[in-house]
N, C-alpha and C positions, 0 to 999 in steps of 0.2 A: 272213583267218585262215590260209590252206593256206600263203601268202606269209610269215608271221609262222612260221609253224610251221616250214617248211622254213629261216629264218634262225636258228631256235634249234638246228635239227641243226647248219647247218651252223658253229654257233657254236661246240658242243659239240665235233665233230669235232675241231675246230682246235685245242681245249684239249686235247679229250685227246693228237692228235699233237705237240703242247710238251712237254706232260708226258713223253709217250713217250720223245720228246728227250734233255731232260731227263736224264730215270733213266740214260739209255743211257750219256751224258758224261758222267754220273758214276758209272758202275760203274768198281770198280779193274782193273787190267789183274791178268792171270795173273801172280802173283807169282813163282815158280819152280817148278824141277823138282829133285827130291831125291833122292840115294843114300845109305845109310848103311853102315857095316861097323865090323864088329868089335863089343865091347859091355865093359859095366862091370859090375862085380858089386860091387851095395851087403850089406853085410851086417846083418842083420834087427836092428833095434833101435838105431838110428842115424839121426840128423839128419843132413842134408846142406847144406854151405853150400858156396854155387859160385862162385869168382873169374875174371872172363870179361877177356881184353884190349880187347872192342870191346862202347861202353855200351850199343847197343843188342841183344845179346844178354845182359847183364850185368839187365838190367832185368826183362825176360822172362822170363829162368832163376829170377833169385831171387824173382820173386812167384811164379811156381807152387811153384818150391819149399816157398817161408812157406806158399801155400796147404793145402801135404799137412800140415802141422801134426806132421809126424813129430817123436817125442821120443826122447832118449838123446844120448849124446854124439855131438858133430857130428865128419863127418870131411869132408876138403878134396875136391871136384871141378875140376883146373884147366881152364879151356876157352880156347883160345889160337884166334884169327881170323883169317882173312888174306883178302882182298877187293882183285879183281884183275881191270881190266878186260882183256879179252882181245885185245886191240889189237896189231898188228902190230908185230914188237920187244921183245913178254912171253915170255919163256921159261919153261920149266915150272921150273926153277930157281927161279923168282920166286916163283909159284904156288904149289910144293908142296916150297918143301928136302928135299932128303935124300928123297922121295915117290913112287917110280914110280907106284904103284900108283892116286895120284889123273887118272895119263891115260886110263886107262882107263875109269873113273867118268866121266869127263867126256866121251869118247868116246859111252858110252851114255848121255846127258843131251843129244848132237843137239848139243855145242860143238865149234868148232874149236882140236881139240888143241894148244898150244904146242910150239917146237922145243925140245930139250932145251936147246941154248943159246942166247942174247942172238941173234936174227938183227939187233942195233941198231934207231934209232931211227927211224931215214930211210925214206920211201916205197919200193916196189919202181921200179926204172925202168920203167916202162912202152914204153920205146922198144924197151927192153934182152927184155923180155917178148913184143913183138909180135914183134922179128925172129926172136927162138925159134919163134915159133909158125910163124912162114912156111917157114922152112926144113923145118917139120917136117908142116906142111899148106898147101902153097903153094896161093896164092889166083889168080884171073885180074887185070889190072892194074885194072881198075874198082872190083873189089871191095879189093884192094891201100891203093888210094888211100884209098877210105872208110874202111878199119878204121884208116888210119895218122891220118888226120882226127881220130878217135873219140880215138884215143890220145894225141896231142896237146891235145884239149879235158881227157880226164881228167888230164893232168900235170899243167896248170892248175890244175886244183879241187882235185885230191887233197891231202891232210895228214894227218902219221902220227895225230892224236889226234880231229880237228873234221872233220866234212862240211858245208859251208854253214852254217858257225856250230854246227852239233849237239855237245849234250858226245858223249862219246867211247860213256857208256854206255848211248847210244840208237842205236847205230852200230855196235854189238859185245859180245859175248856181256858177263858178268860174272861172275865164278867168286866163289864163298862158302867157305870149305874151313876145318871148323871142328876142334877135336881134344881131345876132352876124357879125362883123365886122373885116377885116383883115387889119394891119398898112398897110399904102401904099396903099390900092386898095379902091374904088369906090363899087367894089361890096357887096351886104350886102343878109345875109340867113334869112330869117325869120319863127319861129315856132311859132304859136298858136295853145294851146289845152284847150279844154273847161271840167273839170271835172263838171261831174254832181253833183246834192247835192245827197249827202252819199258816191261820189268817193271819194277814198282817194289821195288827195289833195299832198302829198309828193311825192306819189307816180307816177303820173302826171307828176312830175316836172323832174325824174329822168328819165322819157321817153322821154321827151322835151329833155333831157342831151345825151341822146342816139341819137336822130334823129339827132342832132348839130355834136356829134363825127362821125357818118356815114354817115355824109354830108362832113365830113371833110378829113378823112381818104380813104374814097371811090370817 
């Protein structure tokens, strides 16, 4: 019976640590991180209907919206997208036209900031990169040898978009930078969220879609 009994723990055990498993691979990763600025002023007694460039905030926006059930005549909110992996060769040009101000946002968001222009598409040289560093912290020849080693295997592997087969946006930040606009008014909201690589990327975007609707509604 003690034998019986201690093979039911340990049977139990083992289920629960699957389950455990389980759960864990399938919790979603951290989706992003958000800043906002600026704001929209709806005026009292008006519906809101919202025209987004990318459908999945386009989705998001207008069910909460339909959800607030506001009546009166509806006025336009435009929200225009841009989604931008951060990849070696993205300029903030790309990211943000005409936007300084989204560097900074993305600076506090833990990204690495884009050059203002196109640095192109092509890897850094890495050969071109180590002899800088030597000159500028020279090494003994042992240690010489091995870093010039290392550098040589990364030219290898390296590519401006893939590492070992990886897309590009589990390899590098992913910038969200969204801009919504009201007919008529001057004032404009702005959301930027930076998924990290391995956040889920859609999933980002429907938060962006929430901050917009709670910006608008509230």
């Amino acid at each position: 019976m003690t034998v019986m009994k201690g093979a039911i723990r340990r049977a139990l055990a083992a289920a629960l640590t699957a389950t455990a498993i389980t759960m864990a691979s399938a919790a979603p990763c951290v989706a992003a991180e958000m800043k906002t600025l600026g704001w929209l002023s709806i005026p009292p007694g008006h519906a809101v209907m919202a025209i987004c460039t990318d459908p999945t905030v386009q989705n998001v926006l207008s069910g909460d919206l339909n959800a607030s059930k506001r009546r009166g005549s509806p006025v336009l909110v435009t929200v225009t997208v841009t989604t931008r992996v951060l990849s070696p060769g993205v300029s903030l040009q790309e990211v943000s036209p005409g936007d300084p101000s989204v560097a900074g946002m993305l600076k506090d968001l833990g990204a690495e900031v884009p050059a203002v222009g196109n640095a192109g598409d092509s890897s850094p040289d890495l050969y071109a990169l180590e002899a800088r560093r030597q000159v500028l912290t020279p090494d003994d020849p042992a240690t010489q040898q091995f870093r010039s080693y290392q550098a040589f295997n990364q030219s290898i592997n390296a590519g401006p978009e893939t590492y070992n087969n990886l897309p590009a946006n589990k390899i590098y930040d992913t910038a969200i930078i969204a801009r919504a606009t009201l007919s008529g008014s001057p004032n404009e909201l702005q959301v930027v969220a930076v998924a990290h690589p391995g956040d889920d990327v859609e999933t980002a975007k429907k938060l962006v879609a929430e901050a917009i609707a709670n910006a608008i509604l509230h």
